[in-house]
C-alpha distance (Angstrom), angle and dihedral (degrees) to the residues before:
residue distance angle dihedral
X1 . . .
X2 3.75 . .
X3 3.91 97.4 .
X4 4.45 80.3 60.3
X5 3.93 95.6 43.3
X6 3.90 89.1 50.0
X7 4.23 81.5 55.4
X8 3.09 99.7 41.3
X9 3.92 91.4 49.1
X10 3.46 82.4 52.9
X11 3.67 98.4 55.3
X12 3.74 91.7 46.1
X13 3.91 91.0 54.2
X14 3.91 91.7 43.7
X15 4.14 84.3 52.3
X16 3.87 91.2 49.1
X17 3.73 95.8 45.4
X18 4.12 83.6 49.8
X19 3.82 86.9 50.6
X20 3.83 93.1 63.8
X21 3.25 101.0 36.6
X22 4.11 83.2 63.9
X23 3.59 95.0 41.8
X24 4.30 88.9 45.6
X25 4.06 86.1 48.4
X26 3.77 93.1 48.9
X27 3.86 91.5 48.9
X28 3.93 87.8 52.3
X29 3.54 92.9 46.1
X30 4.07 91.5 57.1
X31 3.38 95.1 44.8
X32 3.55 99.8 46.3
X33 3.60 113.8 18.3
X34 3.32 131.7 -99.9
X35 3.90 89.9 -69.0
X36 3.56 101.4 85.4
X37 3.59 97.9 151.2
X38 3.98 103.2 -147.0
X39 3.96 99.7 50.9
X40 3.67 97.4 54.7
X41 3.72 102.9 -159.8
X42 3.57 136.1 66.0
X43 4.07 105.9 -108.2
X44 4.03 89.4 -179.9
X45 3.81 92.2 47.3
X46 3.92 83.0 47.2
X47 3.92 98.5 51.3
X48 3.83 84.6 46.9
X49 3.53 93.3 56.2
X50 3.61 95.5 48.6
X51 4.10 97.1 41.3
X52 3.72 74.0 55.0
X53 3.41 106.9 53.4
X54 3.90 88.8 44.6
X55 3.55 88.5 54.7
X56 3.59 93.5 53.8
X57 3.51 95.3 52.7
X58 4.11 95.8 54.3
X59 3.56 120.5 -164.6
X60 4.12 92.5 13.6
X61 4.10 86.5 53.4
X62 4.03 88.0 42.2
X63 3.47 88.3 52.4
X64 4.12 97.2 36.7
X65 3.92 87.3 57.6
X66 3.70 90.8 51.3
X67 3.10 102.2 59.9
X68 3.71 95.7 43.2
X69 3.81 86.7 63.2
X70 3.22 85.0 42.4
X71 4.05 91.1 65.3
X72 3.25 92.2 31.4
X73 3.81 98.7 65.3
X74 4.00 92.3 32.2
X75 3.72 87.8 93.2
């Protein structure tokens, strides 16, 4: 069991380092614009898109969004 806590530390660590990297990119993209030259993509115009697409999709995207929370906070 150790050998798959050490991964799954891992995996948790890799997911929080992800986290702030999104949160860091969004705070550059409102203060700057979204032409911040060194991320190359628009992360707000991305969450947009998605809250969008979950919003077209109703009770599925209701549901979707759940259960990411759901995973997100299982931690």
């Amino acid at each position: 069991m150790g050998m798959i806590d050490t991964v799954k530390n891992w995996l948790r660590q890799i997911a929080e380092v992800g986290l702030m990297l999104i949160a860091a990119a969004v705070v550059l993209e409102i203060i700057f614009g979204s032409a911040v030259p060194f991320l190359g993509v628009s992360i707000l115009g991305n969450i947009t898109a998605l809250s969008a697409e979950l919003g077209d999709k109703g009770l599925v995207g209701v549901i979707s969004l759940a259960v990411i929370i759901w995973l997100y906070n299982r931690r």
